[in-house]
Each structure stands twice: as C-alpha cells, then as structure tokens.
N, C-alpha and C positions, 0 to 999 in steps of 0.2 A: 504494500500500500504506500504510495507516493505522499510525501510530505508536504502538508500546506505550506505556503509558501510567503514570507512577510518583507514588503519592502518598509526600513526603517531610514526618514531620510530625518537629519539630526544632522548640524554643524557640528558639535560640542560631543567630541569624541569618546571622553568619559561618560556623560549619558550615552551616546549608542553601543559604546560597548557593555555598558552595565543591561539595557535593553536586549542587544543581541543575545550576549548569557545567558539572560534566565528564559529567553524563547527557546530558545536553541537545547536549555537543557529541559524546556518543557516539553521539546520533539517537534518544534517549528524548525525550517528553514530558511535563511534570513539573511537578505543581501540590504548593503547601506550605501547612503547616496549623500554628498554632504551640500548638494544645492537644489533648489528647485528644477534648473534645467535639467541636474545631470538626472533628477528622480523621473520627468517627462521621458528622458531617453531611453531611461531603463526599464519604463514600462513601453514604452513603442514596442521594446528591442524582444518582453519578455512577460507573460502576464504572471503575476501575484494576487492571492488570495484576499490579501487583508493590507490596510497602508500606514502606517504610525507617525503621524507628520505634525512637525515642531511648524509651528507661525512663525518665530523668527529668527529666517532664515537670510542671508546675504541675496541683494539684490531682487529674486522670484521669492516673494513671504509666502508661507504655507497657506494662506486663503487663497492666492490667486492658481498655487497647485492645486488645490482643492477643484475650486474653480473649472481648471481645466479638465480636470479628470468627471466629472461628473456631467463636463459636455458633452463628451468623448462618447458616443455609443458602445464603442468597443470595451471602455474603461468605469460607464458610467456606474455598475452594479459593484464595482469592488467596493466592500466598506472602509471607510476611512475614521482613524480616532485620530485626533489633535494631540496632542502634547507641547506644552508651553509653558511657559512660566507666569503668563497675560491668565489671567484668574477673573478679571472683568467681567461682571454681565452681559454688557455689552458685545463681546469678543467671543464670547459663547454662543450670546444671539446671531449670530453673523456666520460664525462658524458651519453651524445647524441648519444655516437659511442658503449655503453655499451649498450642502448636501453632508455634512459630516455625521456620522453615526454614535459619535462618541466625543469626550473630553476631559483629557487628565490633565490636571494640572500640577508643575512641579512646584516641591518637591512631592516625590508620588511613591509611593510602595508598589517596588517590582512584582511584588508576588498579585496584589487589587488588578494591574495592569495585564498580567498574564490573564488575572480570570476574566478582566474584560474581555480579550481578545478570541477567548474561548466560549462565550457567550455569545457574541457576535456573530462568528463562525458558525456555530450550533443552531442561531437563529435564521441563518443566509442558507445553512442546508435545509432545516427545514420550509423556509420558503420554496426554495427550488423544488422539495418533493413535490410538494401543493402544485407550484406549475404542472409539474409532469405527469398529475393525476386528473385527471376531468371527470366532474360529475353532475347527474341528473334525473332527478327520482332515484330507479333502481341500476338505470345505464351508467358503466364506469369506466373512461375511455384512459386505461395507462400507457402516456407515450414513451417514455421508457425502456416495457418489455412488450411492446408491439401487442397490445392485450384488451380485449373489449368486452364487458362484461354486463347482462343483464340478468337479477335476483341471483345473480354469482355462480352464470353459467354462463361461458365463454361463447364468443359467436365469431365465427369466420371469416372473416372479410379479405378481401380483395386489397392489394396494397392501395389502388386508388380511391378504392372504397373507405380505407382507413383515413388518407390522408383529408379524401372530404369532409368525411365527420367530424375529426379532429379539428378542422381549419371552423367549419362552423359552428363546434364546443367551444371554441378559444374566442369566436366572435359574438359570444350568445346575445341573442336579445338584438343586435343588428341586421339589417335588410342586407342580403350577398346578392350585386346582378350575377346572373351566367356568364356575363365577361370576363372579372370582377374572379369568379371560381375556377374559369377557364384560365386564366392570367395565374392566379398564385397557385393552384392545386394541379395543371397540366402545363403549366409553364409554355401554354401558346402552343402545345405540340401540332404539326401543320396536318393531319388527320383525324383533328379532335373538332366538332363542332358543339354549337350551345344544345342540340340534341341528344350529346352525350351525358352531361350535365342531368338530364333530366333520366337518362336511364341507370343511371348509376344510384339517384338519388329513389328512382322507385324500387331497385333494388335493396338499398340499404331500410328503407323503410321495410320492407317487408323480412329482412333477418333480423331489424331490430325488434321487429312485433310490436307492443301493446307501445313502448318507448321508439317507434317510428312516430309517434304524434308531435312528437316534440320539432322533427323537420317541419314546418308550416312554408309553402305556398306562398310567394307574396304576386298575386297577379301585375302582370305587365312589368314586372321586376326581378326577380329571382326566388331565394330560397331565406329561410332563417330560421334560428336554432332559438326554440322559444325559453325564453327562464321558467314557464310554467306548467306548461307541457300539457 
C-alpha cells in the first residue's frame, strides 16, 4: 500500500524539519518546498495528498498559494492546513475563504498536527467513497467495482448501459438533451445517433425494473434521472 503523500512548504527549516519527522515517523511521505513558486512547481511536477502551508513565506505568501491551488482543477481537491505564526481572526477568515481546510497556528504540538492531518485525510477518503457510490430508493450504482445493484441483486449491464446510468445518477434531478448524452456518454462516436440514446435507455429501464421509473422522459428534450423516482 502506497504512502500518502505531504507536501510541507515552510521557509524556517527547523519547523519543516520538526514537521517532516513526526509525519514521516507517523508513515506519511513528505517532500519540502521552501517558497511558494518552488511548492507550485512541485505540484505541477507531482501530485500530493495533503498540503501544510506557512502564510509567511518570501515573496509568493501562502494565501496566494492557497489561492492558486484551489483554482487549479487539477489541484483544487487536495486539502490544505495553514501553519503560521499570524493567529489573527482575521487571517483565519481569509484563509478559509481562499479554500483552506485547516489552521495551526504556531507554536503548535506536533503530535495535534499529525492528528489533524489524519482527520483530514480520513474525511477526503470518505468523501471520495460517497462519490463513487450512487444511490436511489433500492438502485445502487458502484462506480468503483463496475457494480449495479437493485434490493441487492446485481443486474447486468452493458458497459454503455452502465456508463448512461451512471452519467445520469451523477446529474440527478437535471434535464440531459440526447446530444448532450450523445456528446459525454459516446463521445460523438460517428455511428451512434440520438436513436440510440433512446434504445439503450428502454433497455436499461427494463433491467432496472420497478427502479426504471426513476429514468423520466423529458419530451422534446431528452432524459433525467429523477431524485424521486
């Protein structure tokens, strides 16, 4: 099992070494960055789990890393705790309002900091399970392990079968045109028309059974995946 992985970006050497230590001997992996640019480069270069970032920092201050990082679609999900010495309400509020998850301020107990970061972590995976589970009434669509479940008996599908459902579980309660399904679930294939859409979709309604209702019909529009089924 691969090690989560922490970028700790920190000027002040004796803090990130004192930081890297007790990650490290908590079974974290842990590289250090001692400016804003070089932390930007090293995430371009490399992705990290979790981010440990000091406000003040020469030249790029950890807000505007923050900042960046949580523009970043690629970068915007990693969480980030502050560490600084700035204790401020204010600098907190700001912090938080930039996207930060967290905030230690120095002087700070290694060992509080370690269980933040495992907290965090803890709550960023279960988040991710939740994405990857879909549910509705008794239908439970795990994208995962490729796995479709109604009163918790599995039902078969077709790989494009799956990825329709799926695409309109993730969109629920939304009106999908057949273009629209055509465009993100066949990716335009040049033998696929909007009449395919429609048999695939009477398909699936009919191996979902009593949980095909939940597909609804939007005349002269497409399809949607109702929250109430």
């Amino acid at each position: 099992m691969s090690k989560e992985r922490i970028l700790i970006v920190e000027d002040d050497k004796n803090i990130s070494k004192l930081v890297k230590y007790n990650l490290e001997k908590a079974g974290f992996k842990c590289a250090v960055t001692i400016t804003g640019e070089e932390a930007l480069e090293s995430l371009d270069k490399e992705p990290v789990d979790l981010i440990i970032l000091d406000i003040m920092l020469p030249e790029m201050d950890g807000l505007q890393v923050c900042k960046q990082t949580k523009q970043d679609k690629k970068l915007s999900a990693v969480p980030i705790i502050m560490l600084t010495a700035k204790g401020e309400e204010v600098d907190r509020i700001i912090g938080f309002e930039l996207g930060a998850d967290d905030y230690v301020v120095k002087p700070f107990s290694p060992r509080e900091l370690v269980l933040r970061v495992k907290a965090i972590l803890k709550r960023k995976k279960s988040q991710e399970v939740t994405k990857n589970i879909l549910g509705a009434g008794r239908l439970i669509a795990d994208i995962t392990r490729h796995k479709v479940t109604v009163d918790k008996k599995e039902i078969e599908l077709t790989l494009m079968e799956f990825k329709l459902l799926v695409t309109l579980m993730q969109r629920m309660g939304k009106a999908q045109s057949r273009d629209k399904l055509l465009d993100d679930v066949w990716d335009i294939a040049s033998d696929v028309t909007t009449r395919t859409i429609d048999t695939h979709i009477k398909r699936l309604r009919q191996k979902l059974g009593k949980s095909g209702k939940f597909i609804e019909t939007i005349r002269g529009i497409g399809y949607r995946f109702s929250e109430e089924g």
